[in-house]
C-alpha positions as CSV (number, residue, x, y, z in Angstrom):
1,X,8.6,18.7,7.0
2,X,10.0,15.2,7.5
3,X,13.0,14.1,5.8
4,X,11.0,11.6,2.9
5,X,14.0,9.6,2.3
6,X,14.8,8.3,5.7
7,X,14.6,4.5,5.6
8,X,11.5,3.0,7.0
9,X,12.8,1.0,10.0
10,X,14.6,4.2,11.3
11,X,11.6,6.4,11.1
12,X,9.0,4.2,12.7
13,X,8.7,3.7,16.7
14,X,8.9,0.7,18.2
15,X,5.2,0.3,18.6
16,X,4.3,0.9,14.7
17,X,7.2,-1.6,13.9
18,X,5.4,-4.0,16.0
19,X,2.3,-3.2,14.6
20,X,4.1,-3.6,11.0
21,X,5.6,-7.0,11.6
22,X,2.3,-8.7,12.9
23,X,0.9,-7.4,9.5
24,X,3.4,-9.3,7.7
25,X,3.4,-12.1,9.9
26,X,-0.9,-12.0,8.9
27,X,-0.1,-11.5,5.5
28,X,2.5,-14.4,5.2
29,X,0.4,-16.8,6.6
30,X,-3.0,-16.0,4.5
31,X,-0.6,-16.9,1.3
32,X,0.8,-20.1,2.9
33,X,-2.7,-21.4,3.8
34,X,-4.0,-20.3,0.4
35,X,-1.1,-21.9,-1.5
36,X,-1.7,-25.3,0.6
37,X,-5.1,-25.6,0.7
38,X,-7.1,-23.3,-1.4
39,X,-9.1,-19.9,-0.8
40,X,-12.4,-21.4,0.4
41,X,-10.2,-23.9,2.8
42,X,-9.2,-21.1,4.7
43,X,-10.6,-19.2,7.8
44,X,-9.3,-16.2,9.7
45,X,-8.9,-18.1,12.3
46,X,-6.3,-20.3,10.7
47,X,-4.7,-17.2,9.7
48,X,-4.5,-15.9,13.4
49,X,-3.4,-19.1,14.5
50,X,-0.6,-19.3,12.0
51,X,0.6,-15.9,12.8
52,X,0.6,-16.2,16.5
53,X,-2.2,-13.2,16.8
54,X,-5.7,-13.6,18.1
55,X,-8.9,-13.4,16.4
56,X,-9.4,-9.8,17.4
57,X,-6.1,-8.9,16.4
58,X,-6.6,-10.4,12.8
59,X,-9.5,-7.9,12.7
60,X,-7.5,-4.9,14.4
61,X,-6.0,-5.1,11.1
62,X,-8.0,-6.4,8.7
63,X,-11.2,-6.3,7.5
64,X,-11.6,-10.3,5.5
65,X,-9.2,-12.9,5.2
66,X,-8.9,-11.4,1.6
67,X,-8.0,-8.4,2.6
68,X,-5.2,-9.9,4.8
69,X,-4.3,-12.3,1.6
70,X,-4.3,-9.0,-1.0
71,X,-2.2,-7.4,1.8
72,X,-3.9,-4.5,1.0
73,X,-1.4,-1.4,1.6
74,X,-3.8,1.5,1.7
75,X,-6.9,1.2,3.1
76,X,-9.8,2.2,1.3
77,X,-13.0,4.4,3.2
78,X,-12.6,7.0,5.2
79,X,-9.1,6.1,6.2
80,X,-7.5,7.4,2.9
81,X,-9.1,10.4,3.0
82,X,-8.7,11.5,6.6
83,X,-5.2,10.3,6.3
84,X,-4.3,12.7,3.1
85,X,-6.2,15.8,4.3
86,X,-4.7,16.0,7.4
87,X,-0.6,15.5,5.7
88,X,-2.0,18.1,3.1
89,X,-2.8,20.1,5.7
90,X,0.9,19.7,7.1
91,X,2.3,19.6,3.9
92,X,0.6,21.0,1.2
93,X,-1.1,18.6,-2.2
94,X,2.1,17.6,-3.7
95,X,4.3,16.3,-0.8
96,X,0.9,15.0,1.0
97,X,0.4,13.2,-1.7
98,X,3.7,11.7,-2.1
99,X,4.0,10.6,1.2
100,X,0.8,9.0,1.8
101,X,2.4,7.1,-1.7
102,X,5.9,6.4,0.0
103,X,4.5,5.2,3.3
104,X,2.0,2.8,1.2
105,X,5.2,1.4,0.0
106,X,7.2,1.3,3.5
107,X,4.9,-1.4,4.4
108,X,5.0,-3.7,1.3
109,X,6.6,-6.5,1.8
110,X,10.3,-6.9,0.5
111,X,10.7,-10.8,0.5
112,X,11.2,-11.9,-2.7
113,X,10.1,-15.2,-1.5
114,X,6.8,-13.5,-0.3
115,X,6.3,-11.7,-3.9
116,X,6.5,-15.3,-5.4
117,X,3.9,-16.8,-3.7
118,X,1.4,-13.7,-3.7
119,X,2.0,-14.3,-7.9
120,X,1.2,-17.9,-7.0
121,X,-2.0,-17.6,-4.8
122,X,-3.1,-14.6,-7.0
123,X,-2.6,-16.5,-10.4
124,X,-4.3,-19.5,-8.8
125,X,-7.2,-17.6,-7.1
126,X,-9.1,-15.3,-10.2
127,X,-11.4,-13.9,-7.3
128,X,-8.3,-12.0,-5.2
129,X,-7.7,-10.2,-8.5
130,X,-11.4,-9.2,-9.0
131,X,-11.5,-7.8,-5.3
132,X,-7.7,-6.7,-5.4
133,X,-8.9,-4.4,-8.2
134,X,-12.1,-3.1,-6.5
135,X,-10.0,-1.8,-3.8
136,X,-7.8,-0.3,-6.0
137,X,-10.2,1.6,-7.4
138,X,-11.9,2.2,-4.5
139,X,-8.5,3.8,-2.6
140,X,-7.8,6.1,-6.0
141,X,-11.6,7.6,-5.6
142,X,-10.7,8.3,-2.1
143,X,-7.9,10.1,-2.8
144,X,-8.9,11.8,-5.8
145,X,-11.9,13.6,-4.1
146,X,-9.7,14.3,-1.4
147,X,-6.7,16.0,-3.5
148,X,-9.5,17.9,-5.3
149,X,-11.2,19.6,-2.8
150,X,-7.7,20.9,-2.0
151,X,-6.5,21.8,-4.8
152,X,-7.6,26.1,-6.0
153,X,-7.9,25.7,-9.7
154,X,-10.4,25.8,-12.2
155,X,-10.1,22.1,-13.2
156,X,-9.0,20.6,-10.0
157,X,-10.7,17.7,-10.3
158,X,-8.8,16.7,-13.8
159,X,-5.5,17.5,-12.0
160,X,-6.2,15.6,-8.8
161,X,-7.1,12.7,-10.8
162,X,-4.2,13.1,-13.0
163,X,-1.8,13.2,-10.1
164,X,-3.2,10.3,-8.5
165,X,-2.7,8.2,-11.4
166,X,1.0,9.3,-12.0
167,X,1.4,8.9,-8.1
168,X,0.5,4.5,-8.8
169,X,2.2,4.8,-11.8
170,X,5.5,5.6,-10.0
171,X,4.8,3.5,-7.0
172,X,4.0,0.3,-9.7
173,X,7.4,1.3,-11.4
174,X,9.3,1.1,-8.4
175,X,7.8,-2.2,-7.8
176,X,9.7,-3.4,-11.4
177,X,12.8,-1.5,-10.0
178,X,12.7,-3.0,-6.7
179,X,12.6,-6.5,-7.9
180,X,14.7,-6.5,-10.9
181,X,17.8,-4.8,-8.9
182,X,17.1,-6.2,-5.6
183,X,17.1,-2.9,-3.8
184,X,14.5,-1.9,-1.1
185,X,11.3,-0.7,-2.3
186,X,11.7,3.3,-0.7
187,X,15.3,3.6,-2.4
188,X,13.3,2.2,-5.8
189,X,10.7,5.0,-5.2
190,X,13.0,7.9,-4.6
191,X,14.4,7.0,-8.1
192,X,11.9,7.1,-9.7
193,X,10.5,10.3,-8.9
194,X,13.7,11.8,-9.0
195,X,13.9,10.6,-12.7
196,X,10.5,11.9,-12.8
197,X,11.5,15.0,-11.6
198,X,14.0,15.9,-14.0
199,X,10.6,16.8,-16.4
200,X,7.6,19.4,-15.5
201,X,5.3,18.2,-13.1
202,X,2.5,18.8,-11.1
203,X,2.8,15.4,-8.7
């Protein structure tokens, strides 16, 4: 099993840090065109350009210019799902579960400048939310289906659904942590499920 706690940076190679920064670097400037010139004034191709990436980069990543703009952190389809079965395979539920959570927030971005203008360009744009909620939903089917079917109990599908939720409960709570105390967003995770922890639980 691999240490949960070990900061992001140190547990990536160089390749997925690569891979991680030209994500950002996407990310960041889908909210700068956004903020400048609207949703509908902005095409993937300005994103690319922005970023430094080509086209077919943008879409190595990406699947819209929303998408890019929502900085969506897990992947809704069949990505999820092959992605949890094969760490509960390794794993078991709980900790598969729990990393796929962790790593979700590895990737966030921790610029406090960043979170700013996604509240901006979100606040100013009612469609992200509609679509940022869609694939919310959409990632939390995924991995309900998935915990269920691995889970040997009567009422499996009650408990996977129940985990999942307390799984983006803790990961939205270490969001609030994160920003109010200015600490990274893994430390601000491992809080709060230790706190969480401390009770009976089945996450």
């Amino acid at each position: 099993m691999t240490d949960e706690k070990t900061p992001p940076e140190e547990s990536l190679g160089l390749r997925e840090l690569k891979k991680r920064q030209s994500r950002l670097a996407m990310h960041r400037a889908a909210l700068e065109l956004v903020h400048e010139h609207g949703l509908a004034g902005v095409t993937v191709e300005a994103i690319a350009q922005r970023a430094g990436v080509s086209t077919r980069t943008f879409f190595n990543h990406w699947t819209t210019k929303e998408s890019a703009i929502i900085g969506v952190l897990l992947q809704s389809g069949e990505g999820i799902s092959e992605k949890l079965r094969a760490r509960i395979a390794e794993l078991g539920p709980r900790e598969a579960l729990r990393s796929v959570m962790r790593e979700a927030l590895a990737a966030a971005p921790v610029d406090p400048e960043l979170r700013e203008l996604k509240k901006q360009v979100m606040a100013s744009e009612p469609k992200l939310h509609t679509l940022s909620s869609g694939n919310l939903l959409s990632v939390q089917t995924e991995m309900v289906e998935t915990l269920a079917a691995a889970l040997d109990e009567e009422h499996a599908q009650e408990q996977a659904t129940l985990s999942v939720q307390i799984g983006f409960a803790v990961t939205r709570t270490a969001f609030a942590v994160s920003m109010a105390r200015g600490i990274d967003l893994g430390s601000a995770f491992d809080e709060v499920l230790d706190r969480y922890d401390e009770g009976d639980s089945v996450f």
